[in-house]
C-alpha positions as CSV (number, residue, x, y, z in Angstrom):
1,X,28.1,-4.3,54.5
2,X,31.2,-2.4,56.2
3,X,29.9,0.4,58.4
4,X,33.7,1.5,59.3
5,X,35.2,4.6,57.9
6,X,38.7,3.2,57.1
7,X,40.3,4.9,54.1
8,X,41.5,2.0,52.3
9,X,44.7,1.3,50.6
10,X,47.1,4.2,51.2
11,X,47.6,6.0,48.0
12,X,51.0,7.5,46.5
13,X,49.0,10.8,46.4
14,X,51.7,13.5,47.5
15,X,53.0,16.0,45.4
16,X,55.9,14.2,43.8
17,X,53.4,10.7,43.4
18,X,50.9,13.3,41.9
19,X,53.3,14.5,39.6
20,X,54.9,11.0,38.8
21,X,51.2,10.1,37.6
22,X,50.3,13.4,36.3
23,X,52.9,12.4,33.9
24,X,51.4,9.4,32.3
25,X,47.8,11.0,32.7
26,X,49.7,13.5,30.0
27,X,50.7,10.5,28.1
28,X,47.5,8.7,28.0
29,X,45.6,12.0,27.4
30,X,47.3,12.8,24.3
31,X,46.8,9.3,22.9
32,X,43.2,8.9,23.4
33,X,41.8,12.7,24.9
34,X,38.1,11.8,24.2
35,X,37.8,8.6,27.3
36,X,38.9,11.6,29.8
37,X,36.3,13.9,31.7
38,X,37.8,16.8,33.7
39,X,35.8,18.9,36.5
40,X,37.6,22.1,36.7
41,X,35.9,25.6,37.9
42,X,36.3,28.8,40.6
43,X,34.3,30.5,43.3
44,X,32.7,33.7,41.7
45,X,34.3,36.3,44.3
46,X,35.8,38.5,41.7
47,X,37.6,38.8,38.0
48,X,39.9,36.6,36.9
49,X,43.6,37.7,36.9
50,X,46.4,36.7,35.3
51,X,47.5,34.5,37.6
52,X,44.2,32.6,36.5
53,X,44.9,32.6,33.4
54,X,48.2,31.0,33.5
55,X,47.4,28.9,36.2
56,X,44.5,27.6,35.3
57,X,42.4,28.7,32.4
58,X,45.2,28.4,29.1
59,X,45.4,24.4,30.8
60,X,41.3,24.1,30.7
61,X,41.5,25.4,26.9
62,X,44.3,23.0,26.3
63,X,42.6,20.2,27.9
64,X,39.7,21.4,25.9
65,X,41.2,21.7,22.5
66,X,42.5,17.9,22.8
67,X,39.5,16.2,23.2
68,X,39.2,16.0,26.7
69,X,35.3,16.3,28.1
70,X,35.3,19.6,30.4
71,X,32.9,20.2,32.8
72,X,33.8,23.4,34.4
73,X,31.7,24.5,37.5
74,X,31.2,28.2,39.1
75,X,30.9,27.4,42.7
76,X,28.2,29.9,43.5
77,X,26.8,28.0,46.7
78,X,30.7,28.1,48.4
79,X,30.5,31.8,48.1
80,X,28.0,31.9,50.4
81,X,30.8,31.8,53.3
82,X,31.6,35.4,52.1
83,X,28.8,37.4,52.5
84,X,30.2,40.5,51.1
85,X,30.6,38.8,47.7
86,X,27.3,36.8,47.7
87,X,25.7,40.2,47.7
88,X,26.2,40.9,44.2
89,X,25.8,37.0,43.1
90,X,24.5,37.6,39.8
91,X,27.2,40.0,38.3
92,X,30.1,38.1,39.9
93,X,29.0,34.5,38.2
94,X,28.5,36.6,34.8
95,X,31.6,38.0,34.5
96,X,33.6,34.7,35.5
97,X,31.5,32.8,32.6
98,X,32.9,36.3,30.4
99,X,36.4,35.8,31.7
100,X,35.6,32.1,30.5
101,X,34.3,32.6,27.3
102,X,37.1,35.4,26.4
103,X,40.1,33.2,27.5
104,X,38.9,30.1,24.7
105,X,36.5,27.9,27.0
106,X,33.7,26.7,23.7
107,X,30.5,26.3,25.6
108,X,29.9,24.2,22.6
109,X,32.5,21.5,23.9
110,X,32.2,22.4,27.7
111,X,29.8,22.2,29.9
112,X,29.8,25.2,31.7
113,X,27.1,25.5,35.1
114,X,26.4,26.5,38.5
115,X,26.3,24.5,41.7
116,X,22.7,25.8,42.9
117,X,21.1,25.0,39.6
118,X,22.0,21.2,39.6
119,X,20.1,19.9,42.8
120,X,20.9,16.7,42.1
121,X,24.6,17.1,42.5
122,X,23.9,19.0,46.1
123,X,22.0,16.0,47.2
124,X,24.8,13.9,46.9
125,X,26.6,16.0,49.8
126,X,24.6,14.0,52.6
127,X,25.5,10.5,52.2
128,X,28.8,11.9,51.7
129,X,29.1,13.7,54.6
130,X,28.4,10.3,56.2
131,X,31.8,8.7,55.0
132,X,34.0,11.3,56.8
133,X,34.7,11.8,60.3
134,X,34.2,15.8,61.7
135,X,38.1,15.0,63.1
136,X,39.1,14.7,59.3
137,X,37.5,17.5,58.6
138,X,39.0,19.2,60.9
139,X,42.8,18.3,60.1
140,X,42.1,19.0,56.6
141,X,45.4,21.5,55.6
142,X,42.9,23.3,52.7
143,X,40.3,23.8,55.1
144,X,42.4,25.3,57.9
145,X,43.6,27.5,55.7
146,X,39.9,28.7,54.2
147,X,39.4,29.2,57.6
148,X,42.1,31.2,58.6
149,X,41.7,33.7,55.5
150,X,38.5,33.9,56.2
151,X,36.8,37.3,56.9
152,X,34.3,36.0,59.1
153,X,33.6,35.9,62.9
154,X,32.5,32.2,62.5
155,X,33.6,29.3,60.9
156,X,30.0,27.7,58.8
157,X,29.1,24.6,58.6
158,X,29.0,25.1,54.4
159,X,32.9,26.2,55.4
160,X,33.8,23.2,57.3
161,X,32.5,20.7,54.6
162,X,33.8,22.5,51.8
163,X,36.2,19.3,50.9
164,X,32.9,17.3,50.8
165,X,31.0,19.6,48.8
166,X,33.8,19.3,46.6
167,X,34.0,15.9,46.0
168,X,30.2,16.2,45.3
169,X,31.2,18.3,42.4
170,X,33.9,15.8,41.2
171,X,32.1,12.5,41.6
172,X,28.7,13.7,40.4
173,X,30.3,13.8,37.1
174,X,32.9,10.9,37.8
175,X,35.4,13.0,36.4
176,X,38.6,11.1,36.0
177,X,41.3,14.0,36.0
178,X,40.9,16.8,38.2
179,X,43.3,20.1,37.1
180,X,44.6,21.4,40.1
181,X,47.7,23.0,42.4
182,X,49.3,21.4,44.7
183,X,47.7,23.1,47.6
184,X,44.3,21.7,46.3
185,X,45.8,18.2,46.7
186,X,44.4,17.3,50.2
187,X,40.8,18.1,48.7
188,X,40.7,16.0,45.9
189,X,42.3,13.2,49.0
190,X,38.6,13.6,50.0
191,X,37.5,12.7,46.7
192,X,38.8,9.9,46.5
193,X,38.8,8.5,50.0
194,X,34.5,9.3,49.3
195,X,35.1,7.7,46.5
196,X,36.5,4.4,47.9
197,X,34.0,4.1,50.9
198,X,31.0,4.7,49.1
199,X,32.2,1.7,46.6
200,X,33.0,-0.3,49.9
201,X,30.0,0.1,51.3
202,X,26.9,-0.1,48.7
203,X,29.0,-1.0,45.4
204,X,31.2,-4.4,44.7
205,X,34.9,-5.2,43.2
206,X,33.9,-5.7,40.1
207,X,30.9,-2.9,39.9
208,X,32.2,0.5,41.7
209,X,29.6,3.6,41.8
210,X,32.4,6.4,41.8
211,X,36.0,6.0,40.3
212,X,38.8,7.7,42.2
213,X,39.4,11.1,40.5
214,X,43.1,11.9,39.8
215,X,45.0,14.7,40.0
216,X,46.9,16.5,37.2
217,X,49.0,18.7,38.4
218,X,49.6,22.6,36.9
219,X,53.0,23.0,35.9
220,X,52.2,26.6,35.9
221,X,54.8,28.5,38.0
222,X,53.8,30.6,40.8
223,X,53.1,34.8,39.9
224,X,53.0,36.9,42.7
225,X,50.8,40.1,43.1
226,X,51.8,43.4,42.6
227,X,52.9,44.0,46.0
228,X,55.0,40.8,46.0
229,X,52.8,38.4,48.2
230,X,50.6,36.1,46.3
231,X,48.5,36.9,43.7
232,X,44.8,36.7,44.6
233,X,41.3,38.9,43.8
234,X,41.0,39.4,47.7
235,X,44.2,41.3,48.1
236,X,43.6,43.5,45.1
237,X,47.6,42.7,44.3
238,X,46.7,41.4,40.1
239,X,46.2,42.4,36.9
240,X,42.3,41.8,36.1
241,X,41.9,39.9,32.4
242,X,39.4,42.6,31.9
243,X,42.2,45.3,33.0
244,X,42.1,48.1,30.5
245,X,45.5,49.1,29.2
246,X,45.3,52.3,31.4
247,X,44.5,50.3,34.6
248,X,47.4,47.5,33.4
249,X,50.4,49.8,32.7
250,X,48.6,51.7,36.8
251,X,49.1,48.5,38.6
252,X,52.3,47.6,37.3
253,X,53.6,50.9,37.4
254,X,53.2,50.4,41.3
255,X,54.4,46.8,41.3
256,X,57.1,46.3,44.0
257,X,60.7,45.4,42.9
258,X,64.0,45.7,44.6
259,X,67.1,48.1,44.9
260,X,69.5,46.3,42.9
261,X,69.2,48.0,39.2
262,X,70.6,44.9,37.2
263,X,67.8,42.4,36.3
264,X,68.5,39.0,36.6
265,X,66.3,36.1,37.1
266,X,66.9,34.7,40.3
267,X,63.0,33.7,41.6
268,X,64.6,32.2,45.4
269,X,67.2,35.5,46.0
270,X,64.9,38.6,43.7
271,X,61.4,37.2,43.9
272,X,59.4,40.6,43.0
273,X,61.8,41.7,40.0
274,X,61.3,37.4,38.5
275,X,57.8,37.4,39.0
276,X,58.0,40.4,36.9
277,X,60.3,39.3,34.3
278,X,58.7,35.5,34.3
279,X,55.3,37.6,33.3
280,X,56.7,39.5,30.4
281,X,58.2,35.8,29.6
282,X,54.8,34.3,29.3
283,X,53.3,36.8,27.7
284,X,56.2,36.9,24.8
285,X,56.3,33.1,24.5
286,X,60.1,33.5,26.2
287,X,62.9,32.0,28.2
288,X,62.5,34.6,31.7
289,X,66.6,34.1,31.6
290,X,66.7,35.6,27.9
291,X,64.1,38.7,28.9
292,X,66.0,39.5,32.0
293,X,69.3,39.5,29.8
294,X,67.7,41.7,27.5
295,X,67.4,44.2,30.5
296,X,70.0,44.2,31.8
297,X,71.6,47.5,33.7
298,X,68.5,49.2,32.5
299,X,66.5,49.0,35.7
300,X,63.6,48.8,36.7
301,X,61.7,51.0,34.9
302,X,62.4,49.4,31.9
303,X,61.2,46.0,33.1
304,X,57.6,47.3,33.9
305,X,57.9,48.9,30.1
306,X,58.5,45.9,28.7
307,X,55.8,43.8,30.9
308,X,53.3,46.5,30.5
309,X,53.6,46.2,26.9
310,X,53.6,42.4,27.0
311,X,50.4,41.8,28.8
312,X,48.5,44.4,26.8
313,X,49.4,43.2,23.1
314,X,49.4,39.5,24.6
315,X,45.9,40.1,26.3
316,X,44.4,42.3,23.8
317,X,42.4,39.9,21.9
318,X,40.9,38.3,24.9
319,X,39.9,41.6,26.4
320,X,38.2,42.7,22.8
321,X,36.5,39.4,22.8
322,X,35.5,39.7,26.7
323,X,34.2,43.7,25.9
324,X,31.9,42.3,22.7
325,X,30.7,39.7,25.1
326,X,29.4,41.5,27.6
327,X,27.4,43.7,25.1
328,X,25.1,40.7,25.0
329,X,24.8,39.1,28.8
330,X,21.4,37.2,27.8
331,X,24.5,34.9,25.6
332,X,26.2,34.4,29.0
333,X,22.7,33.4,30.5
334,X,21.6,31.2,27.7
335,X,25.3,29.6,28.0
336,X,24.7,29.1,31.6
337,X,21.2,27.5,30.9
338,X,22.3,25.3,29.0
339,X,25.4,24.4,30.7
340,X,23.1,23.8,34.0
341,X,20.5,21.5,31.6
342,X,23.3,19.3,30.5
343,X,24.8,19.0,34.4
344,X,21.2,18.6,35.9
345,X,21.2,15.4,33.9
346,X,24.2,14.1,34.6
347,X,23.7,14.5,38.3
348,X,20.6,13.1,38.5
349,X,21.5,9.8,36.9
350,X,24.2,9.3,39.0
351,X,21.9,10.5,42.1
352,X,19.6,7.6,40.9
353,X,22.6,4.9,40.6
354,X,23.7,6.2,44.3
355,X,20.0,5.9,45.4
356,X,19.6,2.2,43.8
357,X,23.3,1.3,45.2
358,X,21.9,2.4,48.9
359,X,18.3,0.4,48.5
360,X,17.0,4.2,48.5
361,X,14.3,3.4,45.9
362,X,11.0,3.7,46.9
C-alpha cells in the first residue's frame, strides 16, 4: 500500500487535449448516450442569466435529451463562503431549481439535489482531503481566483478545499463526463488526480473504486455583461432568465457599446457592440456576421432593438413556464426531495465501497 501522494501518469488534460477528447466524448455520446453519467450544477448565489443559459443550461438539456444520465447538483454548502447569500438560502436554491425546470431540465430524467441533503457524499470529503497536499491547494489557479473575488476578510477552510469538495460531488456519482469551461479545468485536475490515488492506494489494476471523470468542454462563446466585463450575478452586468420584458429592453437599453456607428462583428477589435450582436445571433438561430450586416449604418440603437426583441420572443416561453412554476414552490420542493432521495442512495453505496476499499468496516 503506497502512502505517497504522486499524481500518476501525466495526463493530456490542457485545454486543447480537453478539447481533442471532448471531441470523441461527442462521438461516443451520440452513439450510445445511455452508458454516460454527467455531474453538472451551480452555487445558488443568485438567478440565472443568459450567459447560463447559453453556457451551460441549453448543453445540460442537450445532454439530457440524448440519453445521457444527469445528475445536476445546487452547491448550497459552497455558498456558505458568502455569507450575504447564505442568508436567504432557501429562496436562492428555489429559484435556481425554477430557472432549471423553465430552461428544459425533466426532473423525471435528472436527478436534481442539494449538497447538504446527501451526507454521504460530504463524508467522502475527508479521505479525500488526505490525497492532496495544502501546497496543491494552494497553487490551484480556480482557487486563487475564488479567493481573490472573494468579498470576505478571510479566506475559509470550506474556501480553500473547494476543488476537493468538488471532486466529492463528481466521484460520489462516478460521473464519467463532467460539462465545463475551460477555467473549471484545473478542478476537475483534482478529480481525477483523487481519483487515481484513491485507486492506488486501497483499489487494484484490474478493480478501481473511482474512474477519472473527463472533461467536455462548452463550445459556448464568451457573452459579456452589460457593462462590457464578464457576465456574472455578482456584478449585476446580465440579463436574468426571469427578466421581465420591461427589465430586459432596461438593461440593454444601458448596455455599453462604442462610438463607431457601423456594426460589424469584430469580437477582438469591438467586443461590447459583438457581444451584443452574437446575443441577438443566438437568440435568432443566426450567423452574428449576417445580423451585424443586417445593421449596418444604423447604429447602435438599432442593435439593442433588435437584441431586445430577440431575447424576449426567444425567452418568452421559458419565462411563462418559470412564472407558472413558481405558483406552486411545494413542486420545486417535492422535486428537490426526490432528487436528494435518489443522490442519498447513490452516495451511500459508494461511501460503503470506499469504506470496504479502506478496511473501514466495523
Amino acid at each position: 500500500m503506497t502512502t505517497t501522494l504522486d499524481s500518476g501518469p501525466s495526463d493530456d488534460l490542457g485545454v486543447a487535449g480537453a478539447r481533442r477528447r471532448g471531441a470523441e466524448l461527442e462521438r461516443s455520446i451520440r452513439e450510445r448516450p445511455g452508458t454516460f453519467r454527467a455531474l453538472t450544477g451551480d452555487r445558488p448565489t443568485g438567478r440565472l442569466h443568459l450567459g447560463h443559459y447559453f453556457g451551460t443550461l441549453q448543453n445540460r438539456v442537450r445532454l439530457q435529451n440524448l440519453g445521457v444520465e444527469m445528475m445536476v447538483l445546487v452547491a448550497d454548502y459552497q455558498v456558505l463562503t458568502d455569507r450575504d447569500v447564505a442568508d436567504r438560502l432557501t429562496e436562492r436554491v428555489e429559484d435556481l431549481v425554477l430557472d432549471y425546470l423553465a430552461a428544459g431540465l425533466d426532473p423525471g430524467r435528472a436527478t436534481i439535489f442539494t449538497h447538504s441533503a446527501v451526507p454521504a457524499l460530504n463524508q467522502l470529503l475527508l479521505p479525500f482531503l488526505s490525497l492532496v497536499s495544502v501546497a496543491e491547494l494552494g497553487r490551484n489557479p480556480t482557487v486563487k481566483d475564488e479567493i481573490a473575488h472573494s468579498r470576505q476578510s478571510a479566506v475559509s477552510g470550506l474556501m480553500f478545499t473547494y476543488p476537493v469538495h468538488q471532486a466529492a460531488d463528481i466521484l460520489f456519482c462516478k460521473a464519467g463526463i463532467v460539462p465545463v469551461g475551460q477555467d473549471q479545468l484545473p478542478h476537475l485536475e483534482v478529480a481525477r488526480i483523487i481519483a487515481r490515488r484513491f485507486n492506488n492506494r486501497y483499489g487494484t489494476p484490474s478493480n478501481p473504486v473511482f474512474p477519472e471523470p473527463e472533461a467536455l468542454l462548452s463550445a459556448a462563446p464568451l457573452l459579456l455583461g452589460t457593462d462590457g466585463a464578464k457576465m456574472s450575478k455578482s456584478r449585476d452586468n446580465a440579463v436574468a432568465l426571469a427578466a421581465t420584458a420591461d427589465e430586459t429592453a432596461r438593461l440593454i437599453r444601458g448596455a455599453k457599446t462604442d462610438a463607431e456607428r457601423h456594426i460589424t462583428y469584430d469580437p477582438v477589435a469591438r467586443p461590447e457592440v459583438s457581444s451584443l450582436v452574437l446575443l441577438a445571433a443566438l437568440c435568432l438561430g443566426r450567423d452574428p456576421h449576417e445580423v451585424a450586416a443586417g445593421i449596418g449604418g444604423r447604429g447602435a440603437a438599432a442593435l439593442k432593438a433588435l437584441v431586445t426583441d430577440a431575447i424576449n420572443d426567444h425567452f418568452a416561453p421559458l419565462r411563462a413556464r418559470r412564472a407558472e412554476l413558481a405558483g406552486d414552490r411545494g413542486h420545486v420542493r417535492r422535486v428537490l426531495r426526490d432528487g436528494n432521495a435518489r443522490a442519498a442512495a447513490v452516495a451511500a453505496a459508494t461511501l460503503a465501497e470506499v469504506r470496504t476499499a479502506m478496511g473501514a468496516v466495523y
